[in-house]
PyMOL Python script that loads the backbone (N, CA, C, O; Angstrom):
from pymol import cmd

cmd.read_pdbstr("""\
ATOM      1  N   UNK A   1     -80.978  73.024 -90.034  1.00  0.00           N
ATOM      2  CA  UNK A   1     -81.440  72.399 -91.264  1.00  0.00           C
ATOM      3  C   UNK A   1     -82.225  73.420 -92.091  1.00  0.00           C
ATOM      4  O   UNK A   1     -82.654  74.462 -91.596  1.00  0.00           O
ATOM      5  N   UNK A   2     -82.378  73.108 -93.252  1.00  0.00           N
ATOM      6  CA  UNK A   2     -82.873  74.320 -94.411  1.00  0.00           C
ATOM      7  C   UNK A   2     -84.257  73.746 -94.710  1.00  0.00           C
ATOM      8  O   UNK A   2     -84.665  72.705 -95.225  1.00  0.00           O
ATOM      9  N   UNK A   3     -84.936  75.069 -94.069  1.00  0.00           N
ATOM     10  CA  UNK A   3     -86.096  74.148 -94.385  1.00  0.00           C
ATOM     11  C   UNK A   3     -86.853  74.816 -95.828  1.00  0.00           C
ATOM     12  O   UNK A   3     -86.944  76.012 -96.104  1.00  0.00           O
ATOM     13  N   UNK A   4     -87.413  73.508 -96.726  1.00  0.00           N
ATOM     14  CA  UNK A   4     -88.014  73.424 -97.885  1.00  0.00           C
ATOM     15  C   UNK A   4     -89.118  73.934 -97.897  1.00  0.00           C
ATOM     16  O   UNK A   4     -89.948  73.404 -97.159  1.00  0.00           O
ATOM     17  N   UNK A   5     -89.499  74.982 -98.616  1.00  0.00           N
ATOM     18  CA  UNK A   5     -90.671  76.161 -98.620  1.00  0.00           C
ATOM     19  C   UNK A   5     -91.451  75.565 -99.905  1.00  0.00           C
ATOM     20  O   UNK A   5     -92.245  76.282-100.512  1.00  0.00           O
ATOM     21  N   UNK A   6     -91.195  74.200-100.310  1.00  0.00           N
ATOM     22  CA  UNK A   6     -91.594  74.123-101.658  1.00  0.00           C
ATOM     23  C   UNK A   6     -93.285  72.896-101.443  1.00  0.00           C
ATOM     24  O   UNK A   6     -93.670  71.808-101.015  1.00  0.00           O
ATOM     25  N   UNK A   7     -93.636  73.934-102.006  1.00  0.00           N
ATOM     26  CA  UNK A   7     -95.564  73.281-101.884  1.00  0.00           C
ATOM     27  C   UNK A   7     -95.626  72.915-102.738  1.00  0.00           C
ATOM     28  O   UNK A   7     -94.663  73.177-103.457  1.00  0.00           O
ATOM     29  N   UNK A   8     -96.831  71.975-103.413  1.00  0.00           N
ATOM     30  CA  UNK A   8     -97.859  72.174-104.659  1.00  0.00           C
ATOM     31  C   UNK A   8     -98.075  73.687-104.972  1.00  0.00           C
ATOM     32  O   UNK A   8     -98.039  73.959-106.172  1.00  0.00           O
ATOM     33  N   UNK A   9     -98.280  74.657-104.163  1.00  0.00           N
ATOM     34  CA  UNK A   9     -98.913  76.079-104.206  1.00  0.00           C
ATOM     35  C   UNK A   9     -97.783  77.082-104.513  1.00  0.00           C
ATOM     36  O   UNK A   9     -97.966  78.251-104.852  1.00  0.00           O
ATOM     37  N   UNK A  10     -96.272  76.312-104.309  1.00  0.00           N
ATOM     38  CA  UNK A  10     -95.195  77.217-104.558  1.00  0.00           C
ATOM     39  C   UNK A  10     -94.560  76.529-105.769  1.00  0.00           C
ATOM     40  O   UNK A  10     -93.411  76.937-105.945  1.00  0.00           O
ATOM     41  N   UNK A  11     -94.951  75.623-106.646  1.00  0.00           N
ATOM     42  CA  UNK A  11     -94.428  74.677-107.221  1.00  0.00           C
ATOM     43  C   UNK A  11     -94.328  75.693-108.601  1.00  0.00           C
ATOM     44  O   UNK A  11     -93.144  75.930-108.843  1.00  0.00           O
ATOM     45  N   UNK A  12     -95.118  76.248-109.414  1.00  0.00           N
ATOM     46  CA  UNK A  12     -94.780  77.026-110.354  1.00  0.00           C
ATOM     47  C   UNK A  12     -93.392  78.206-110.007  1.00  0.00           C
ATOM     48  O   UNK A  12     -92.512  78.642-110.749  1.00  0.00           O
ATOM     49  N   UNK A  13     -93.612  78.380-108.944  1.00  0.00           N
ATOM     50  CA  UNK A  13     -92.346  80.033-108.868  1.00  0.00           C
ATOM     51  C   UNK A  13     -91.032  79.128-108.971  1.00  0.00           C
ATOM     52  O   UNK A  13     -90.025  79.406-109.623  1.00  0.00           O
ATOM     53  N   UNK A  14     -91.242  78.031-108.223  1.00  0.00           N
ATOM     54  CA  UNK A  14     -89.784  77.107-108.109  1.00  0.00           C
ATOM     55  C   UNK A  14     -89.735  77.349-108.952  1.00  0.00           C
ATOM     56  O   UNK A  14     -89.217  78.439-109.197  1.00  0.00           O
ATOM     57  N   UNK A  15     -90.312  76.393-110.208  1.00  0.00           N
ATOM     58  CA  UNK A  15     -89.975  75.759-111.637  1.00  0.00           C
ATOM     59  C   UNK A  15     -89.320  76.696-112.552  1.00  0.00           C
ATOM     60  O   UNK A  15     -88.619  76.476-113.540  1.00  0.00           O
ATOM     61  N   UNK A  16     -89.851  78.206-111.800  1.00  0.00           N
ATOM     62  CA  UNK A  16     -89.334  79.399-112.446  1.00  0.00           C
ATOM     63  C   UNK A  16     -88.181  79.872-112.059  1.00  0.00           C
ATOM     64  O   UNK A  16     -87.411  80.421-112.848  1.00  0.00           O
ATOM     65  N   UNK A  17     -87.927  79.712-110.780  1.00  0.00           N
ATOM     66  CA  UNK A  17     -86.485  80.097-110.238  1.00  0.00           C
ATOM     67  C   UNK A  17     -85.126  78.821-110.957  1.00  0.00           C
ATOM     68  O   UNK A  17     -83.993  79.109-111.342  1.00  0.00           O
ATOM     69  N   UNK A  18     -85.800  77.413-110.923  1.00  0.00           N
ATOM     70  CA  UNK A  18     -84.966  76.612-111.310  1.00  0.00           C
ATOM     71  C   UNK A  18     -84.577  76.503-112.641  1.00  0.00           C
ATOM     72  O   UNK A  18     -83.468  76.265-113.118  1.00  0.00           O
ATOM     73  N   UNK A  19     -85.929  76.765-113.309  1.00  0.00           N
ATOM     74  CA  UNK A  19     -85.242  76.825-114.595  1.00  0.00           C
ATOM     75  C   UNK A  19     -84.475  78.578-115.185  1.00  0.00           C
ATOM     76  O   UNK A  19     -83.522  78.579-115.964  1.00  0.00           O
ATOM     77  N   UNK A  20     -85.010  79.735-114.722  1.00  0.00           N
ATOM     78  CA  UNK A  20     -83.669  80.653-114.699  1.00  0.00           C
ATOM     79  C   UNK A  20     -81.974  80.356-113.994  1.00  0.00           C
ATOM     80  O   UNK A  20     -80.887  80.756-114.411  1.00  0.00           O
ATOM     81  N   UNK A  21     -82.295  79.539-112.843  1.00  0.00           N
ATOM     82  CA  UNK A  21     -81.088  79.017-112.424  1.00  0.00           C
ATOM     83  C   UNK A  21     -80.082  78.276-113.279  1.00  0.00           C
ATOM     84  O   UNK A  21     -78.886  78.512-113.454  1.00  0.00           O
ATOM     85  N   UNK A  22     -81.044  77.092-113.884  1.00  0.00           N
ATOM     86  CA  UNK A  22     -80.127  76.240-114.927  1.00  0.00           C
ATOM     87  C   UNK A  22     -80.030  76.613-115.697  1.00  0.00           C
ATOM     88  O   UNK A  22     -79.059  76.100-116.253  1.00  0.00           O
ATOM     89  N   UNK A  23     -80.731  77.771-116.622  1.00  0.00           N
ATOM     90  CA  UNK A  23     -79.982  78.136-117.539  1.00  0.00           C
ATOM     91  C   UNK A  23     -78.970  79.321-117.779  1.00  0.00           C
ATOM     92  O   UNK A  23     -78.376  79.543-118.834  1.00  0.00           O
ATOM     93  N   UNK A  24     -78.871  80.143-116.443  1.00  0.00           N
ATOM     94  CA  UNK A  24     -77.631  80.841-115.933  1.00  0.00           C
ATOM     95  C   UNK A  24     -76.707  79.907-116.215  1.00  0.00           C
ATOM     96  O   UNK A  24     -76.013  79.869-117.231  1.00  0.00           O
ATOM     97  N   UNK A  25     -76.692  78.682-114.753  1.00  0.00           N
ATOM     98  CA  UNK A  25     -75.756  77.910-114.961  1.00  0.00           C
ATOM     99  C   UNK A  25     -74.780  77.266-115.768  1.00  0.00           C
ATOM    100  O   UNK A  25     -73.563  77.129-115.648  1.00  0.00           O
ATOM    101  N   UNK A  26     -76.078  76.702-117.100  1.00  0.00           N
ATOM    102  CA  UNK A  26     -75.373  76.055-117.497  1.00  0.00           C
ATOM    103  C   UNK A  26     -74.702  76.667-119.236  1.00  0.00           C
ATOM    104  O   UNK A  26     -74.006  76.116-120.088  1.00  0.00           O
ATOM    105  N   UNK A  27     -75.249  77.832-119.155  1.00  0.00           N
ATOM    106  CA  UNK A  27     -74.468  78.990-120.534  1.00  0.00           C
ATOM    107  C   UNK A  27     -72.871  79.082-119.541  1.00  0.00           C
ATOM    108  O   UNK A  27     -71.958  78.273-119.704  1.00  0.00           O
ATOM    109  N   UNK A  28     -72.845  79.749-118.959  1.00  0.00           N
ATOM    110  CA  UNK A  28     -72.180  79.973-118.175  1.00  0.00           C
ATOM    111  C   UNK A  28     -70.492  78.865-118.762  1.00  0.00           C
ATOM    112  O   UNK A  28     -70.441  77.635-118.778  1.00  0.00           O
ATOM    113  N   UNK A  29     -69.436  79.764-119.131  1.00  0.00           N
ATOM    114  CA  UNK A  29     -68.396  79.098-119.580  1.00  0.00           C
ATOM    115  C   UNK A  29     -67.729  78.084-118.707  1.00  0.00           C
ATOM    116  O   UNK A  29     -67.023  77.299-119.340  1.00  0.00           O
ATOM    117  N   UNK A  30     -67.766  77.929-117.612  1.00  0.00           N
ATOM    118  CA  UNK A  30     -66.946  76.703-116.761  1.00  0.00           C
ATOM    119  C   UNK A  30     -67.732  75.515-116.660  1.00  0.00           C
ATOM    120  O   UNK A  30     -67.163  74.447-116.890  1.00  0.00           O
ATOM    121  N   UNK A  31     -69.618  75.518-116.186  1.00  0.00           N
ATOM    122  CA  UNK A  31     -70.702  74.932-116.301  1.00  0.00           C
ATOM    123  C   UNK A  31     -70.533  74.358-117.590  1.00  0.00           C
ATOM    124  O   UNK A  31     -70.128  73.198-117.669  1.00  0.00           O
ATOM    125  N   UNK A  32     -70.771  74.970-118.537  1.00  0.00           N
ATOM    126  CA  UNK A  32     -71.119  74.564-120.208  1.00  0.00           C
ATOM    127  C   UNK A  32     -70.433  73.490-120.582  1.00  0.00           C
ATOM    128  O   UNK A  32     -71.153  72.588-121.011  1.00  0.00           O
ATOM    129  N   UNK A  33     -69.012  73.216-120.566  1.00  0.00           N
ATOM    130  CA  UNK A  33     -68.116  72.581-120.493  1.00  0.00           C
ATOM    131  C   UNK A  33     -68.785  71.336-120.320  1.00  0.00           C
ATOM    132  O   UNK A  33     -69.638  71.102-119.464  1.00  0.00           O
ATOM    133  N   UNK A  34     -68.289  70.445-121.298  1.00  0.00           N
ATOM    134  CA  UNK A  34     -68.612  68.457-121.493  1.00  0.00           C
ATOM    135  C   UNK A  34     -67.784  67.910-120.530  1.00  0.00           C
ATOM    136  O   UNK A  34     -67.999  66.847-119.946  1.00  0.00           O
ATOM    137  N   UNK A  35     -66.911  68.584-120.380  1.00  0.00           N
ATOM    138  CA  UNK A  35     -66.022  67.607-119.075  1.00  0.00           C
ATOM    139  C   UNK A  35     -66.893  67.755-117.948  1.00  0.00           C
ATOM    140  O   UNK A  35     -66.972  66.870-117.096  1.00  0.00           O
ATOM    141  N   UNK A  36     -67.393  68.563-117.903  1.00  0.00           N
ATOM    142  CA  UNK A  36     -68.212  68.137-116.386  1.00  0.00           C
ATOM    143  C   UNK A  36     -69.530  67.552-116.218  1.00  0.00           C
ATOM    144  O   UNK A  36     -70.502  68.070-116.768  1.00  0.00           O
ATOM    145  N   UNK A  37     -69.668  66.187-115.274  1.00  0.00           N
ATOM    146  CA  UNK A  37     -70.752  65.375-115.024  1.00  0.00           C
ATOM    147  C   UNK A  37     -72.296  66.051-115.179  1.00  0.00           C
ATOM    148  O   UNK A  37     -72.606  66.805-114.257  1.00  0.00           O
ATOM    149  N   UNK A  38     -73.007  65.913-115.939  1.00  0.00           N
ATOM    150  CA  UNK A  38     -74.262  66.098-116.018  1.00  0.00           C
ATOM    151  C   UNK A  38     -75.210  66.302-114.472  1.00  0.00           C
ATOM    152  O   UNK A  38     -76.081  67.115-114.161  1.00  0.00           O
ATOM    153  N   UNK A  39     -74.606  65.224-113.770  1.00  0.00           N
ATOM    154  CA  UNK A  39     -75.259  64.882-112.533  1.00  0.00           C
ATOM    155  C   UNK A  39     -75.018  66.181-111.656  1.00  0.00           C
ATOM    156  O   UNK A  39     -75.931  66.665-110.986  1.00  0.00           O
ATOM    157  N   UNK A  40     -73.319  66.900-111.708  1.00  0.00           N
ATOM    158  CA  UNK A  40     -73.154  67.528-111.434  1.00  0.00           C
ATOM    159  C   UNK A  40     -73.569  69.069-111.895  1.00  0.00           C
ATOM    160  O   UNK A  40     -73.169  70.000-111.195  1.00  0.00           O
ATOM    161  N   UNK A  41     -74.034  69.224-112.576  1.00  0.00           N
ATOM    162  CA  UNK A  41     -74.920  70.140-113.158  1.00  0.00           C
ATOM    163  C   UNK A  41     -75.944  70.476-113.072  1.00  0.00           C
ATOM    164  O   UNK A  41     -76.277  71.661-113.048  1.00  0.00           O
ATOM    165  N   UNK A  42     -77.050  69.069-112.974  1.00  0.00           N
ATOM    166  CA  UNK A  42     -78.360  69.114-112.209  1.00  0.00           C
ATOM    167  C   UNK A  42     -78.520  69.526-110.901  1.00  0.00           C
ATOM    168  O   UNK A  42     -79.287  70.353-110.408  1.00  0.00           O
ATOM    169  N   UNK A  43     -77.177  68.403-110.135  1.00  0.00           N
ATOM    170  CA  UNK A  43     -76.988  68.849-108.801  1.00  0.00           C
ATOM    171  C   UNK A  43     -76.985  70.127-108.458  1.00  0.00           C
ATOM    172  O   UNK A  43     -77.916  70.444-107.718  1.00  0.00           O
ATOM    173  N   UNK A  44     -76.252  70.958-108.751  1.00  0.00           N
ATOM    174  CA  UNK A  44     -75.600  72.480-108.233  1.00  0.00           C
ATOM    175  C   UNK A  44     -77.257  73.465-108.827  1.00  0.00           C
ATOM    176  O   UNK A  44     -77.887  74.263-108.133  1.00  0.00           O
ATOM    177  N   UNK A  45     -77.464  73.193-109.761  1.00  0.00           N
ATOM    178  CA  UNK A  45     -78.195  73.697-110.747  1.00  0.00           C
ATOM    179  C   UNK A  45     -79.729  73.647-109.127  1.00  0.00           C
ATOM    180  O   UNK A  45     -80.345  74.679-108.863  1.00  0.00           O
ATOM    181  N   UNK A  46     -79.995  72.359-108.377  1.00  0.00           N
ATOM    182  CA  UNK A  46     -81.150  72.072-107.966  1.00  0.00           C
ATOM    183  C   UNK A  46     -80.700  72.345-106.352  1.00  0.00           C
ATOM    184  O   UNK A  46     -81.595  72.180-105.524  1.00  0.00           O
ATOM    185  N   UNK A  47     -79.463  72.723-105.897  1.00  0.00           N
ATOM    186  CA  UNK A  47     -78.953  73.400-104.813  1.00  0.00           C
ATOM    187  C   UNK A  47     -79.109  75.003-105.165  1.00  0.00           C
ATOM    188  O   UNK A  47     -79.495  75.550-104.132  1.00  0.00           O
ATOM    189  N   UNK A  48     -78.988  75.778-106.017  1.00  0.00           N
ATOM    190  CA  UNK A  48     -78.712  76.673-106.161  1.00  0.00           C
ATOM    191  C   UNK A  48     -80.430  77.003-106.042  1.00  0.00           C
ATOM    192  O   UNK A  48     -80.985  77.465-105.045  1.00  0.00           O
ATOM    193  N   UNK A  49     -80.702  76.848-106.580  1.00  0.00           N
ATOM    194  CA  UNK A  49     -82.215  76.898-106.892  1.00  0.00           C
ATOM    195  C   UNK A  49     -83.232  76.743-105.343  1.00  0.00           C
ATOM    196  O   UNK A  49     -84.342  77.253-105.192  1.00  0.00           O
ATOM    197  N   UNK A  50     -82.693  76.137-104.605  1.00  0.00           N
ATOM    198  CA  UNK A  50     -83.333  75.916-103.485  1.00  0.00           C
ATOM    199  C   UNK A  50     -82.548  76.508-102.505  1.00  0.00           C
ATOM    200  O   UNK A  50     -83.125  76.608-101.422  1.00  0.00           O
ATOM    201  N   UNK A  51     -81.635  76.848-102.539  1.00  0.00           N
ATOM    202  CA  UNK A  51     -81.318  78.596-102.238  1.00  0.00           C
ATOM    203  C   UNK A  51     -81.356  79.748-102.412  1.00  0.00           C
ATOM    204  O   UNK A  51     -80.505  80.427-101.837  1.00  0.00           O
ATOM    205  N   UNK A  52     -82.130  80.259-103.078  1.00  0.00           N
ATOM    206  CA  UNK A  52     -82.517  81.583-103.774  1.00  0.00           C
ATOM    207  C   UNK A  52     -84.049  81.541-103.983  1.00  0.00           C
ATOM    208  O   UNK A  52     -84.693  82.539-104.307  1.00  0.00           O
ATOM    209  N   UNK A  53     -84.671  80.136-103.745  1.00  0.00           N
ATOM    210  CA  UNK A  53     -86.198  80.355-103.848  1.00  0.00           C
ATOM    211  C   UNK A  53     -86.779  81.115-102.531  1.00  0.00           C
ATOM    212  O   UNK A  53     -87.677  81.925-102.765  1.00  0.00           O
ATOM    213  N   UNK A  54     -86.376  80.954-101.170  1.00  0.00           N
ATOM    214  CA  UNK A  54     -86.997  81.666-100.237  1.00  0.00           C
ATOM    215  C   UNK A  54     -86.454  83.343-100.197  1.00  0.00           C
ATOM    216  O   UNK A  54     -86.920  84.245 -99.501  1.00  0.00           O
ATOM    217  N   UNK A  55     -85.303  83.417-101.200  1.00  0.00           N
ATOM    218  CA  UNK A  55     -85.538  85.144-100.958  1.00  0.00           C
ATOM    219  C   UNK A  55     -86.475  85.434-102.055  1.00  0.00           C
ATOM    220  O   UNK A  55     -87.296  86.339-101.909  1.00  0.00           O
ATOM    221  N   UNK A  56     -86.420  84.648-103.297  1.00  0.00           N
ATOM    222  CA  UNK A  56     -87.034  85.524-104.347  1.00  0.00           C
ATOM    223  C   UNK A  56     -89.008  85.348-104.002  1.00  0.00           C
ATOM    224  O   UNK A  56     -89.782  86.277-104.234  1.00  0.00           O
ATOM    225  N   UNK A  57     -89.309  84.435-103.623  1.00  0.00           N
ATOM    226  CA  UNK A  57     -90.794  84.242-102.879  1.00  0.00           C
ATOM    227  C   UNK A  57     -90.739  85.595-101.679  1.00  0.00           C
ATOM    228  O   UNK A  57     -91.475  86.580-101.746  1.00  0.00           O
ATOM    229  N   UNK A  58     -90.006  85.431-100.927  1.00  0.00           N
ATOM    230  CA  UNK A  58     -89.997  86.556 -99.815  1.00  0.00           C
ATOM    231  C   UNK A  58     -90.558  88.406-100.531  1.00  0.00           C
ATOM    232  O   UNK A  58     -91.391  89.216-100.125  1.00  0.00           O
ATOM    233  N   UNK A  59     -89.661  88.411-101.634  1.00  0.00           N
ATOM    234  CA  UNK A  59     -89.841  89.872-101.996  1.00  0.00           C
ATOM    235  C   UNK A  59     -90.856  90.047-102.854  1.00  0.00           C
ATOM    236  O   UNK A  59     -90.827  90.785-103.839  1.00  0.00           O
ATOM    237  N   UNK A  60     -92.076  89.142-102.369  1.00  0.00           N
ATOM    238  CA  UNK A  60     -93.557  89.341-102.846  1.00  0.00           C
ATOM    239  C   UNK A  60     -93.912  89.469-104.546  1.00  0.00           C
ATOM    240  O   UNK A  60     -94.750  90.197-105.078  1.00  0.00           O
ATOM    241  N   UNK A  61     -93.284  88.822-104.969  1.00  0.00           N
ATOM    242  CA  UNK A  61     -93.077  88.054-106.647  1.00  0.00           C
ATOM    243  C   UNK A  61     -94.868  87.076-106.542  1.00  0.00           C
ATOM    244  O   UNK A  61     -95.186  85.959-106.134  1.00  0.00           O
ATOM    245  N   UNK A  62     -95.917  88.669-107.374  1.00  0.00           N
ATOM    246  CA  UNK A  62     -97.215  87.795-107.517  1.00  0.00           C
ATOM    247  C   UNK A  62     -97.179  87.201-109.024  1.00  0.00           C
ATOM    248  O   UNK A  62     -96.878  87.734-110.092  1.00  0.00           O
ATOM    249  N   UNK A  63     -97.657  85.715-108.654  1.00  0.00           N
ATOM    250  CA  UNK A  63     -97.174  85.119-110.015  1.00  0.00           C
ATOM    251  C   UNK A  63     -99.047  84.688-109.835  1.00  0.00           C
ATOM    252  O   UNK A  63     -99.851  84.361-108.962  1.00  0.00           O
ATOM    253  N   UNK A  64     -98.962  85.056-111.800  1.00  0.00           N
ATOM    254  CA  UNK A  64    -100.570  84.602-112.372  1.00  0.00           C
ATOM    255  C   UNK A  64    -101.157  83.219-111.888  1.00  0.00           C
ATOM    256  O   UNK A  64    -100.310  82.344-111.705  1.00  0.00           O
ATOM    257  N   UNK A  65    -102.447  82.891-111.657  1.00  0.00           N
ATOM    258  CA  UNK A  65    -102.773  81.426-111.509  1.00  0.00           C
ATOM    259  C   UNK A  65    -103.101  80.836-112.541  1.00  0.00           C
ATOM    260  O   UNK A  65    -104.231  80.928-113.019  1.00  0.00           O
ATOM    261  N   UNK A  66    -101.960  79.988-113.150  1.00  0.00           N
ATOM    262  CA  UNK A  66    -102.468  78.904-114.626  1.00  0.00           C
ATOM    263  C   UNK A  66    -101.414  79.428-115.129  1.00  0.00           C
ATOM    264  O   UNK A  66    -100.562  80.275-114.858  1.00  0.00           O
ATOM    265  N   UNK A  67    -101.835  78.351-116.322  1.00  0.00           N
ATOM    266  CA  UNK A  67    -100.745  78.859-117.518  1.00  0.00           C
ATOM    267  C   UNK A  67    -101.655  79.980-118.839  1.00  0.00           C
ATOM    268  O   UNK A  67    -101.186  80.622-119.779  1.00  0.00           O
ATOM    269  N   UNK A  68    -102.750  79.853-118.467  1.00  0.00           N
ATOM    270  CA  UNK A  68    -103.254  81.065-119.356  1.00  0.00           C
ATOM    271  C   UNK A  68    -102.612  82.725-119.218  1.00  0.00           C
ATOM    272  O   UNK A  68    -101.976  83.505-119.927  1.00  0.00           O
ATOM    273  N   UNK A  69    -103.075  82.705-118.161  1.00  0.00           N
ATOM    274  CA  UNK A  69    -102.390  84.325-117.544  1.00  0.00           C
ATOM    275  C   UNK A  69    -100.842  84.387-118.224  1.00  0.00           C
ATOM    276  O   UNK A  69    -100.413  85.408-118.761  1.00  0.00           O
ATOM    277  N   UNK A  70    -100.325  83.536-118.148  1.00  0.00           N
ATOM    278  CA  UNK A  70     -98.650  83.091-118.497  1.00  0.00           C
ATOM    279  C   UNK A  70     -98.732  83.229-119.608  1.00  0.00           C
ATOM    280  O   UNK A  70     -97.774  83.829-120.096  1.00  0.00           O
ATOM    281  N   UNK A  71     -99.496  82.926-120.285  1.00  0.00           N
ATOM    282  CA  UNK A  71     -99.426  82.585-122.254  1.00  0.00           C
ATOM    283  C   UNK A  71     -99.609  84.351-122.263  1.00  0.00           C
ATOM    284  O   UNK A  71     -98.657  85.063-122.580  1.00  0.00           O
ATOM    285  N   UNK A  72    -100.826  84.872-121.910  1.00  0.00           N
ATOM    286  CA  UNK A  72    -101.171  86.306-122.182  1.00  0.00           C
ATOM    287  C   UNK A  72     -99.819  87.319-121.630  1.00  0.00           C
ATOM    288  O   UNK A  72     -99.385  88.242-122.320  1.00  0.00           O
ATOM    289  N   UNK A  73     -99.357  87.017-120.498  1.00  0.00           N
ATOM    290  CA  UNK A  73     -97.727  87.872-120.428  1.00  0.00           C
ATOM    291  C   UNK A  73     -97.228  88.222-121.505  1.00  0.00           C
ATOM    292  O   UNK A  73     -97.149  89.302-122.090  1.00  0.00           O
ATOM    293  N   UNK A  74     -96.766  86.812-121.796  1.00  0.00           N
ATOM    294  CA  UNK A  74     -95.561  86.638-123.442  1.00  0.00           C
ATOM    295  C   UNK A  74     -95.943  87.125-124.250  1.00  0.00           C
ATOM    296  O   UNK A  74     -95.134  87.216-125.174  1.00  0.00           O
ATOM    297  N   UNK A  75     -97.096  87.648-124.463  1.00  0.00           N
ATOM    298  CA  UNK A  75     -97.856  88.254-125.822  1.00  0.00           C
ATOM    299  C   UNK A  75     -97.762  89.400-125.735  1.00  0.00           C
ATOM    300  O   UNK A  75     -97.483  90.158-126.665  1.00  0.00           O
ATOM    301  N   UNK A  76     -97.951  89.662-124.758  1.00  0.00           N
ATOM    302  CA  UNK A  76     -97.996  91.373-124.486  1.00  0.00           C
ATOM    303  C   UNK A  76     -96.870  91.752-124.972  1.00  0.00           C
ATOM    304  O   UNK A  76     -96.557  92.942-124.949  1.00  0.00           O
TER     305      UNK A  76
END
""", "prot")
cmd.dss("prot")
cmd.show_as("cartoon", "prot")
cmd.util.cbc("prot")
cmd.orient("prot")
């Protein structure tokens, strides 16, 4: 079984892996596409994402505490 690395304390890096995930995904010409189920999009989109969060946490990705530190990044 796969086990879920996802805390309160890991909950920002997710949000960051998932939302680079979905929006790979869903630009992406076969994804993008209206013929395919929404559900199915979220789905793959929230599998994919929870496969790639324990390597990208693993290779020591220090992420700021808050969203201040975050606002001051983007500016830079």
């Amino acid at each position: 079984m796969l086990p879920l690395p996802i805390l309160p304390v890991h909950l920002e890096g997710f949000v960051l892996v998932l939302t680079r995930t979905g929006a790979m995904l869903l630009t992406a010409p076969l994804f993008g596409n209206r013929a395919i189920p929404r559900q199915l999009k979220i789905g793959l989109t929230v599998l994919v994402s929870l496969l790639l969060f324990p390597v990208v946490d693993a290779r020591g990705i220090v992420l700021p505490p808050g969203l201040i530190p975050w606002m001051l990044l983007t500016r830079a």
